[in-house]
VEXLO-536741 format. One record per residue (C-alpha): x, y negated, z negated. Coordinates in nm, 4 decimals. Layout:
N
> X / Y / Z;
...
REM end
This chain:
410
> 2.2495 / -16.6358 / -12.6372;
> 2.4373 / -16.2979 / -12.5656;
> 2.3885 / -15.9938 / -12.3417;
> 2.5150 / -15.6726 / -12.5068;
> 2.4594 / -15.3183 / -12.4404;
> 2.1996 / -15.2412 / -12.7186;
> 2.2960 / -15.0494 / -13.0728;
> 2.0084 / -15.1254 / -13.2645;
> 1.7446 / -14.9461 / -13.1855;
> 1.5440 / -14.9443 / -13.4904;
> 1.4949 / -15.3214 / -13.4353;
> 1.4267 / -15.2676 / -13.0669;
> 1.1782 / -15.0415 / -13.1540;
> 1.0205 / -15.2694 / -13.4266;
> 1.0058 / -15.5754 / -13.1203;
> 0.8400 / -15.3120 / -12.8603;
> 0.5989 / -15.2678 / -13.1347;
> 0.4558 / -15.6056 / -13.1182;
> 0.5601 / -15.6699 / -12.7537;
> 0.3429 / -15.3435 / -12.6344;
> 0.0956 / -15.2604 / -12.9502;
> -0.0914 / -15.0309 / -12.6503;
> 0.2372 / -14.7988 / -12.7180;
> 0.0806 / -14.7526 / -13.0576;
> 0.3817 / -14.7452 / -13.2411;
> 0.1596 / -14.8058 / -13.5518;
> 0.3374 / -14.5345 / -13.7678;
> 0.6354 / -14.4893 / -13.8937;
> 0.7035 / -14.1553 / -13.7436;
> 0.5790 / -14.2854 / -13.4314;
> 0.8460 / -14.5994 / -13.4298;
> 1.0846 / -14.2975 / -13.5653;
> 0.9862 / -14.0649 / -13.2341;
> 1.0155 / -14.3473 / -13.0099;
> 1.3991 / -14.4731 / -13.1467;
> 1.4702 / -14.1043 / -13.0515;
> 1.3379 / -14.0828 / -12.7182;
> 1.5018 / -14.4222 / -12.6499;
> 1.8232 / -14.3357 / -12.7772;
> 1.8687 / -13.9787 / -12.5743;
> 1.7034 / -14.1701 / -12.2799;
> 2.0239 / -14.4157 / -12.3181;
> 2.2519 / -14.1065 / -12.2903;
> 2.1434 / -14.0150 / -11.9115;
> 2.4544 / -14.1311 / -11.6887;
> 2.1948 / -14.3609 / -11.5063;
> 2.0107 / -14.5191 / -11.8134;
> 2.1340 / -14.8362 / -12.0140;
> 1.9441 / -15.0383 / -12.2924;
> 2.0833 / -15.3818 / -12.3066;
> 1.9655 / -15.6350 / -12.6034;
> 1.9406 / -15.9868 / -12.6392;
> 2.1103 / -16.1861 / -12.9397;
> 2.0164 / -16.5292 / -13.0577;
> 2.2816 / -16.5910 / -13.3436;
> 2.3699 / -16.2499 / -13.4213;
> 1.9898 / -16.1940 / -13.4182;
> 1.7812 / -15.9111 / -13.1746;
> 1.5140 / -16.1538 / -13.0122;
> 1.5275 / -15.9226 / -12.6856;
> 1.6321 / -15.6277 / -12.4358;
> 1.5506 / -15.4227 / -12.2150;
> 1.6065 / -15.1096 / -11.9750;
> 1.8257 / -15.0365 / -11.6692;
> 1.8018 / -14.7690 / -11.4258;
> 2.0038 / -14.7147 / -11.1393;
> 1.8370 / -14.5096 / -10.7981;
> 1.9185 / -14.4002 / -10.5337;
> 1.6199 / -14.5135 / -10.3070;
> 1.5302 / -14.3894 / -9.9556;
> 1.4991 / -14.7401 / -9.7180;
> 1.3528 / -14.5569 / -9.4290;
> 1.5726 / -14.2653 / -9.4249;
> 1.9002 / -14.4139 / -9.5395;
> 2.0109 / -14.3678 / -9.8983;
> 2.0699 / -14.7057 / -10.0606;
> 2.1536 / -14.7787 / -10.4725;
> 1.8688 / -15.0286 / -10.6058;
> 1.8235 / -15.0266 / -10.9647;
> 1.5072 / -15.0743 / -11.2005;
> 1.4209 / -15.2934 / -11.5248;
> 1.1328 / -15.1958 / -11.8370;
> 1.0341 / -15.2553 / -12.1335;
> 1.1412 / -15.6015 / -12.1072;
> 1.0356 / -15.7104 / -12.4605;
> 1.0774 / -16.0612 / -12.6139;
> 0.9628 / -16.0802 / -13.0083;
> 0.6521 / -16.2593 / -13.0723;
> 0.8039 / -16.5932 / -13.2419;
> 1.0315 / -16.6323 / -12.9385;
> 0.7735 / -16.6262 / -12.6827;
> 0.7245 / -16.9219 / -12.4081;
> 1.1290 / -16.9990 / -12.4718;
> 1.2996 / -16.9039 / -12.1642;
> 1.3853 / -16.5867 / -12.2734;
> 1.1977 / -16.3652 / -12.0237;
> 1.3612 / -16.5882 / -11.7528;
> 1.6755 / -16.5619 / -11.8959;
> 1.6428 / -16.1465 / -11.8944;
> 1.5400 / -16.0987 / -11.5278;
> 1.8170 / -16.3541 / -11.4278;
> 2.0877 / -16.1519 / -11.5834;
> 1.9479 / -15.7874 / -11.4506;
> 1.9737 / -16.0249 / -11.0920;
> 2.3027 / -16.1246 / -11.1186;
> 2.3929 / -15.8035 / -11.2525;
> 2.2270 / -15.5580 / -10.9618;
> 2.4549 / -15.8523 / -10.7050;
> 2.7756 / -15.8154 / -10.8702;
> 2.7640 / -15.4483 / -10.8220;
> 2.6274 / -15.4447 / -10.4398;
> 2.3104 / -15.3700 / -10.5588;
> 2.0803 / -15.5061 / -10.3090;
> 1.7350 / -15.4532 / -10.3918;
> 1.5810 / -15.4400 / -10.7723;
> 1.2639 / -15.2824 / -10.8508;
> 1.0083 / -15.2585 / -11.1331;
> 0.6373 / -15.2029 / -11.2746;
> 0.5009 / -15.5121 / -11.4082;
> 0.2849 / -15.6229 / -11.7369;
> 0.1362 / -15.8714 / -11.4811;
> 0.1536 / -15.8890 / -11.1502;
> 0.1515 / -16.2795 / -11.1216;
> 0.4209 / -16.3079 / -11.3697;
> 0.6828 / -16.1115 / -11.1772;
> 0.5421 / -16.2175 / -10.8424;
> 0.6860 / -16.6025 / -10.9647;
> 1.0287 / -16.4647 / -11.0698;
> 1.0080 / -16.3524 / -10.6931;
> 0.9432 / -16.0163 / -10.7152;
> 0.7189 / -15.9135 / -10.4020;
> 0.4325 / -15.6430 / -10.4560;
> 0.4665 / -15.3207 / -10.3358;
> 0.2334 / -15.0111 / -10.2106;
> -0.1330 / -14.9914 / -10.2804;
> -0.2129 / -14.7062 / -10.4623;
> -0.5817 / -14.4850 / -10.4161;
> -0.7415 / -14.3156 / -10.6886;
> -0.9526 / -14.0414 / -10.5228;
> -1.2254 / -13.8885 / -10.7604;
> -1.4223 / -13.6283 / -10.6218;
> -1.5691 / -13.2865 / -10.7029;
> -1.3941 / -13.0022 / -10.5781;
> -1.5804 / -12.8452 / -10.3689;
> -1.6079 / -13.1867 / -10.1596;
> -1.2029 / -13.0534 / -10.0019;
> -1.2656 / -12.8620 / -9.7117;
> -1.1465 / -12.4686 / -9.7356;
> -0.8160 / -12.3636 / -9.5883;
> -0.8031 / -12.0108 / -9.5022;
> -0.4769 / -11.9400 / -9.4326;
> -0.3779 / -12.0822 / -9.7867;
> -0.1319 / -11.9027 / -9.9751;
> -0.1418 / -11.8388 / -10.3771;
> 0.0395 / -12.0981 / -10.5936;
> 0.2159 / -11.9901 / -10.9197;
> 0.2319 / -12.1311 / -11.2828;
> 0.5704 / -12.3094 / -11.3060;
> 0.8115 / -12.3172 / -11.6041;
> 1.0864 / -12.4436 / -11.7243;
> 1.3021 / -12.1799 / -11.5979;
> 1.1993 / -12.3293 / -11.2320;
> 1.3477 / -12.6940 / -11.2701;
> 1.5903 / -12.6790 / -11.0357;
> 1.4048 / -12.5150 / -10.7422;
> 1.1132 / -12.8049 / -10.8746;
> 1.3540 / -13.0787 / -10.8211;
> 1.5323 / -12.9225 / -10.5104;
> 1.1420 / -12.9252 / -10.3828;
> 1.1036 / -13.3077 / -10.4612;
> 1.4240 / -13.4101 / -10.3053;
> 1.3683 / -13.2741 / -10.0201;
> 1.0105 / -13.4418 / -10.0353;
> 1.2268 / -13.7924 / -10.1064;
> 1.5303 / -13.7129 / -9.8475;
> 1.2090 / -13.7839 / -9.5541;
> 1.0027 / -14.0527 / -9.7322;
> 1.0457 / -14.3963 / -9.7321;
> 1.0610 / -14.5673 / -10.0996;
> 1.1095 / -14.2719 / -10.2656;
> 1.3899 / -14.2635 / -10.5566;
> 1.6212 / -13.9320 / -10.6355;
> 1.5316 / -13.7735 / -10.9884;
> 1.7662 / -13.6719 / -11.2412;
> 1.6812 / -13.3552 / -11.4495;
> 1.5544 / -13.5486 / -11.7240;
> 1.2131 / -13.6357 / -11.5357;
> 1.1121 / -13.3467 / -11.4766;
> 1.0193 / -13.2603 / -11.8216;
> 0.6536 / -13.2287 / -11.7604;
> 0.7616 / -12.8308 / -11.7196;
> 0.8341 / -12.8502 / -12.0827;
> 0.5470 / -13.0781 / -12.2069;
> 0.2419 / -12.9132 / -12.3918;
> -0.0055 / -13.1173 / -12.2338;
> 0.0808 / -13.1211 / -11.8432;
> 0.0500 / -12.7924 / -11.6097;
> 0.2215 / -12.7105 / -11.3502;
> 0.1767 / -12.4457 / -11.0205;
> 0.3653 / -12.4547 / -10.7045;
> 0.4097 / -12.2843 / -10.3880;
> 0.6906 / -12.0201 / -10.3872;
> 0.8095 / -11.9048 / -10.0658;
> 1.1388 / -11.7407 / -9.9830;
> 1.2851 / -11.8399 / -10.3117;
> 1.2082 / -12.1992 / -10.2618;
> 0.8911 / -12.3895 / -10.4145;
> 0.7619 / -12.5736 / -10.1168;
> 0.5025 / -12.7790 / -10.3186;
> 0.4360 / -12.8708 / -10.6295;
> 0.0745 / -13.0174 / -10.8194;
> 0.1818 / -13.1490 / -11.1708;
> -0.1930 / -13.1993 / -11.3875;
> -0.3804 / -13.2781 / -11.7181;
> -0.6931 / -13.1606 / -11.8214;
> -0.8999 / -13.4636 / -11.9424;
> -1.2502 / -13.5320 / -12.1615;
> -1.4240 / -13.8203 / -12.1938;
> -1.5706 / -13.8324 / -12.5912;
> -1.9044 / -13.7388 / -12.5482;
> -1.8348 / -13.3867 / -12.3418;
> -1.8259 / -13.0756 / -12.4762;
> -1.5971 / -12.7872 / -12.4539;
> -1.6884 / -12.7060 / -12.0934;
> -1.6921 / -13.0407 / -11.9386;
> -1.3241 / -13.1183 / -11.8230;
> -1.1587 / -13.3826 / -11.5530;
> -0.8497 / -13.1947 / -11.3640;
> -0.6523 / -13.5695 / -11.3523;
> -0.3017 / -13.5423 / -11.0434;
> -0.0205 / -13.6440 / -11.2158;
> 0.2379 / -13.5848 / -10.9295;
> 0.1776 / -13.3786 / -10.6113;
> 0.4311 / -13.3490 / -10.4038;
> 0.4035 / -13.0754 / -10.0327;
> 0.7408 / -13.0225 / -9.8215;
> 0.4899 / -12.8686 / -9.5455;
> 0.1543 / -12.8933 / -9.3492;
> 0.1480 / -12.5463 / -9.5505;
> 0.1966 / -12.5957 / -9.8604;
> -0.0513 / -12.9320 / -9.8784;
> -0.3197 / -12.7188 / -9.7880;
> -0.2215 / -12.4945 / -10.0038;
> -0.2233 / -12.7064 / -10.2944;
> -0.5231 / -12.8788 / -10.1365;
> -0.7308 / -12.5002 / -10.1710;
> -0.5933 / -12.4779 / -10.5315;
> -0.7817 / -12.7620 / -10.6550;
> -1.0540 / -12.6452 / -10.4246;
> -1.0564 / -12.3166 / -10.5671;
> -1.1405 / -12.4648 / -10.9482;
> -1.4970 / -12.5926 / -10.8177;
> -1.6561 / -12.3674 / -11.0956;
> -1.3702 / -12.4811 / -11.3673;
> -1.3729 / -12.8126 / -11.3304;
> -1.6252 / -13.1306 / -11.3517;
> -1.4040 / -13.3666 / -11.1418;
> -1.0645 / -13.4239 / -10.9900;
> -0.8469 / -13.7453 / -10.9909;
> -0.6506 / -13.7935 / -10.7127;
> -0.3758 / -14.0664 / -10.7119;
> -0.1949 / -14.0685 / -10.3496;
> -0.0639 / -14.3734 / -10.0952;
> -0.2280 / -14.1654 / -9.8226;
> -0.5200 / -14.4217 / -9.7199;
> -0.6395 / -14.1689 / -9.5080;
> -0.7188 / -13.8931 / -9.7683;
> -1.0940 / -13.9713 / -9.6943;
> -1.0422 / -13.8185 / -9.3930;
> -0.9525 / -13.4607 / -9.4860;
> -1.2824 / -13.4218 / -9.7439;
> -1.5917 / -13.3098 / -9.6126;
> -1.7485 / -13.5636 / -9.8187;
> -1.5452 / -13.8526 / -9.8849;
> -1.7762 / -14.0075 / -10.1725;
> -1.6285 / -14.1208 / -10.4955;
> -1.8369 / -13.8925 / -10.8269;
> -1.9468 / -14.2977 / -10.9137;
> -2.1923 / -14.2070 / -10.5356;
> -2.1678 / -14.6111 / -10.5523;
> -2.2322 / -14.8532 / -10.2589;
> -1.9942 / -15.1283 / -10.2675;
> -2.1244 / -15.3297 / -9.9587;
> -2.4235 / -15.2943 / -9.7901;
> -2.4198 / -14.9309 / -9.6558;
> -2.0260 / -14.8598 / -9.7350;
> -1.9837 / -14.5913 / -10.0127;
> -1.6994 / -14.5698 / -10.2413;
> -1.4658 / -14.3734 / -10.2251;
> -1.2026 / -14.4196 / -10.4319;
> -1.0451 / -14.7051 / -10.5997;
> -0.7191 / -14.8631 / -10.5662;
> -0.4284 / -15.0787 / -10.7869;
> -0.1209 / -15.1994 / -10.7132;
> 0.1939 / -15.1607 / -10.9239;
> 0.5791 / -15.0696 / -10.7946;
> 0.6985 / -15.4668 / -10.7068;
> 1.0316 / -15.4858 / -10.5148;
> 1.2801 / -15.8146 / -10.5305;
> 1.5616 / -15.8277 / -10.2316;
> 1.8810 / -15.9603 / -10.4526;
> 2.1136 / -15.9590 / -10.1395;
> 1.9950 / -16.0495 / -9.8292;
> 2.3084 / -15.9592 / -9.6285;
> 2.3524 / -15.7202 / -9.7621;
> 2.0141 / -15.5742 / -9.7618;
> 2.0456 / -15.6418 / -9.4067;
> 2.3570 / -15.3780 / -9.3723;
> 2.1354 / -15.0967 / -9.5126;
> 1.8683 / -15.1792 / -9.2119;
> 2.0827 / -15.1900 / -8.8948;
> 1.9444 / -14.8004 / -8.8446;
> 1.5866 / -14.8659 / -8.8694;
> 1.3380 / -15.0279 / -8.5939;
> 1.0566 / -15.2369 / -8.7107;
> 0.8768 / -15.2028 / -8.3673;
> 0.9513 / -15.2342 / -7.9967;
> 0.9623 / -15.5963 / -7.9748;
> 1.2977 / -15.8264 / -7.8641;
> 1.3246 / -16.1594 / -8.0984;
> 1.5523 / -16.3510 / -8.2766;
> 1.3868 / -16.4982 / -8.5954;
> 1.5136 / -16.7543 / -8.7857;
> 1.4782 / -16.6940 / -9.1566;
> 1.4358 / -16.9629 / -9.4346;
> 1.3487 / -16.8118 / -9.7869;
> 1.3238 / -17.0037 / -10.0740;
> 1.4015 / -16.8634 / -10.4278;
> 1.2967 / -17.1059 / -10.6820;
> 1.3379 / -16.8570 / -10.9944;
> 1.7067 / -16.8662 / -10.8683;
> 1.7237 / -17.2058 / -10.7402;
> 1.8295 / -17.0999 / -10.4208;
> 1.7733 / -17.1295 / -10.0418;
> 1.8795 / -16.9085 / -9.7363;
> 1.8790 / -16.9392 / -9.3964;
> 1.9670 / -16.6675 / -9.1871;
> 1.9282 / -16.5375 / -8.7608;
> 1.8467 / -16.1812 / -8.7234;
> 1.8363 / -16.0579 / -8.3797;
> 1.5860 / -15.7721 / -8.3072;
> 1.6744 / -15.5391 / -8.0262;
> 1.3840 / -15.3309 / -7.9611;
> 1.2935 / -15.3927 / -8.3161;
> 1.6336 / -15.2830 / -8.4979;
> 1.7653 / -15.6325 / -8.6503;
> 2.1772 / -15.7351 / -8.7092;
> 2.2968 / -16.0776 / -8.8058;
> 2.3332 / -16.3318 / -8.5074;
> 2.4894 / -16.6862 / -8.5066;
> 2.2238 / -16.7772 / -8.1666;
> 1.9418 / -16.9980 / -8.1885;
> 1.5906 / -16.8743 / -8.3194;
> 1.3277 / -16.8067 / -8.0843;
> 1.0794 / -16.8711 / -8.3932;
> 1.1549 / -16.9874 / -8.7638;
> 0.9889 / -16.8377 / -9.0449;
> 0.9955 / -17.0157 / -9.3686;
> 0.8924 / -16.7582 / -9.6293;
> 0.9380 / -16.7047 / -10.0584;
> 1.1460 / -16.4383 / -10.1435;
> 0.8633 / -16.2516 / -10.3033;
> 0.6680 / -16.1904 / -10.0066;
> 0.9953 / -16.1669 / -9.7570;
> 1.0828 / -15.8790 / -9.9964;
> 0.7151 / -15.7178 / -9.9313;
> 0.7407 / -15.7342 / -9.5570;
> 1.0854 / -15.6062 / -9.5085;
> 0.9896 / -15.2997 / -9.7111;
> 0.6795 / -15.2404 / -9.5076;
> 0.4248 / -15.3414 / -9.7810;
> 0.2306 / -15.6053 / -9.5897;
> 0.2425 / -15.7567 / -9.2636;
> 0.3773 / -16.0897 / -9.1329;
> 0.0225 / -16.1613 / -8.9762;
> -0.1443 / -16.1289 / -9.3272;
> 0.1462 / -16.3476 / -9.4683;
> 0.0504 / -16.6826 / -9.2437;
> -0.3292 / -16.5716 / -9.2812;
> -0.2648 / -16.5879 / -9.6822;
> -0.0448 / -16.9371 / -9.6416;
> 0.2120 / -16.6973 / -9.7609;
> 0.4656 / -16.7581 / -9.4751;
> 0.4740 / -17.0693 / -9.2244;
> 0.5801 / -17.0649 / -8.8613;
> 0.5392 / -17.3042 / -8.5683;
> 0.2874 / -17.1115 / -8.2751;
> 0.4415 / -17.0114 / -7.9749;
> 0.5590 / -16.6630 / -7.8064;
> 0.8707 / -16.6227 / -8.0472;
> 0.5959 / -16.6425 / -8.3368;
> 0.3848 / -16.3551 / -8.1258;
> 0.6658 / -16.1795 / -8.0906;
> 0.7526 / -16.1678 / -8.4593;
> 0.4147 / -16.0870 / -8.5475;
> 0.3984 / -15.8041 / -8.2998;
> 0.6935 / -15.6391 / -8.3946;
> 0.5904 / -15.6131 / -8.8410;
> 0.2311 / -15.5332 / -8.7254;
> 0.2539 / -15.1730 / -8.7953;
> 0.4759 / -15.0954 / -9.1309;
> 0.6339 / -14.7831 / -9.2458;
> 0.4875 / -14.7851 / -9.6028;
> 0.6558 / -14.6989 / -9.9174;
> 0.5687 / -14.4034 / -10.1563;
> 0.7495 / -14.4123 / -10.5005;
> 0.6856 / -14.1243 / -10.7525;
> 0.9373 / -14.2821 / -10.9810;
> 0.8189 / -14.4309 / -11.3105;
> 1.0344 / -14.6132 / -11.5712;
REM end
């Protein structure tokens, strides 16, 4: 078995066929289109297609993507993995293992120290200790349910002549939020894509917001019934989210529905009427308001090194040392480490703990990226720790994360 950066991307093509038939790359023009899109995707300085060989035979690859990933304001490399693909006849062989295990040791040996990707199944990556990320909301909602902002300001259509203000927009969005990944040109292409719209906020030469949509049926409408679905919205300001926000109020007489994807769990709060369109109760007297998924998973490769990147950032107020034991049984490997928290911001210590922790990989990845907290892990069995004040402590000081948001998708 052989790693090798991948040539053959006919054959890849053929095995993501089989590996992902919801790609419906039932055609030949469609397998054609896709070997394309694959092949200038593998051109972009931080894109690389790797296959698999199993005597001089394709059985596998996959994709690589290197970001450069805001960990709560500091600028850190992590890189990505998709379209992992195994053919069908060498399924439930070791191969998958053998893919993520490489990508691993790969992301290490280049002081890499955190990998990231969007999963098939949650469960499977969760065992190969990969820890799950942000909870998503799906608002859905009439438009005329936002409130009004009067001191709104017009949006304009965007083109493709307005890329790089678009992207100078988003990275600014990204330089002040936690989890967020730069963008190279090449993802911004819904400018130039038949089916997406785009308007923004231009102020001062600058587009201080952007809403990125799709206009939507469902198969029994007719030509007047549409569904205005959020693909990306992204506000620099208090004034251009309102803005953008009085936008999609203003199509109330265009539109049947909106769907609104954010990590704000608090949306709810800025409608006058926070009911989903479904005007379901889920329990008792609760309504629904939107609905929610989980996706973005995160895997620490290097601890110490993750540890470097966090020496800026405060967890909380609290004073502890915490002893760490994490098991990694996908890499058949333990580690024990002593961070000492001074008013919450952690470095390496050779002391003694005031409370040990033993804790997978998976969910030690979670909670130092602010995705759950340590008091949910030892509710859920999830994380182990003797009682005491050092334990209260340590609880204390993870009981109020700083939560990712990731508009990146590979």
């Amino acid at each position: 078995m052989t790693f090798q950066k991948l040539a053959d991307f006919k054959t890849f093509t053929e095995i993501c066929s089989r590996c992902y038939p919801g790609m419906k790359l039932d055609s030949e023009e469609a397998k054609e289109n896709h070997r394309k899109r694959q092949k200038k995707l593998d051109k972009e300085a931080n894109v690389k297609h790797f296959g698999l060989t199993q005597n001089n035979r394709l059985v596998g690859g996959y994709v690589e993507y290197d970001h450069t990933l805001n960990l709560y304001s500091r600028k850190i490399d992590a890189r990505g993995v998709g379209m992992v693909a195994v053919d069908l006849p060498y399924k439930k062989q070791g191969y998958a293992k053998q893919i993520i295990q490489a990508f691993i040791k790969d992301a290490r040996d280049q002081s890499i120290p955190l990998v990231q990707l969007y999963p098939f199944q949650p469960s499977f990556y969760r065992k190969m200790g990969f820890g799950l990320g942000p909870i998503l909301h799906t608002f859905h909602f009439h438009p005329s349910q936002l409130p009004v902002f009067s001191k709104s300001l017009s949006l304009s259509v965007l083109d493709p002549s307005d890329k790089y203000e678009m992207a100078a927009c988003y990275h600014r969005w990204a330089d002040h939020t936690h989890g967020s990944c730069e963008k190279p040109l090449y993802e911004f292409r819904s400018l130039e894509a038949e089916d997406y719209h785009v308007v923004g906020l231009k102020k001062e030469g600058e587009i201080d917001g952007y809403i990125v949509f799709q206009f939507k049926q469902s198969p029994a409408d007719h030509m007047l019934l549409n569904d205005l679905h959020i693909v990306e919205f992204i506000a620099c300001t208090t004034e251009a989210y309102q803005s953008l926000l009085q936008f999609l109020r203003n199509q109330k007489d265009q539109v049947r529905s909106v769907y609104f994807p954010t990590f704000n769990e608090q949306f709810s709060y800025m409608m006058e009427n926070p009911c989903h369109t479904d005007d379901e109760l889920i329990f008792r007297i609760y309504h629904k308001i939107s609905e929610q998924g989980q996706g973005l998973m995160y895997r620490i490769v290097d601890v110490p090194l993750f540890l470097e990147k966090l020496e800026h950032h405060s967890f909380g107020q609290e004073s502890v040392r915490i002893g760490w034991n994490i098991s990694d049984s996908f890499m058949d490997e333990q580690y024990s480490y002593v961070w000492e928290f001074t008013d919450g911001v952690p470095r390496a210590t050779n002391q003694l703990p005031d409370v040990e922790i033993q804790i997978g990989i998976a969910e030690f990845s979670s909670l130092m990226m602010g995705c759950v907290t340590l008091d949910n892990l030892l509710l859920g069995g999830y994380a182990e720790a003797e009682p005491g004040e050092g334990l209260d402590q340590a609880i204390t000081l993870f009981q109020n994360p700083k939560k990712p948001e990731s508009w990146s998708f590979f």
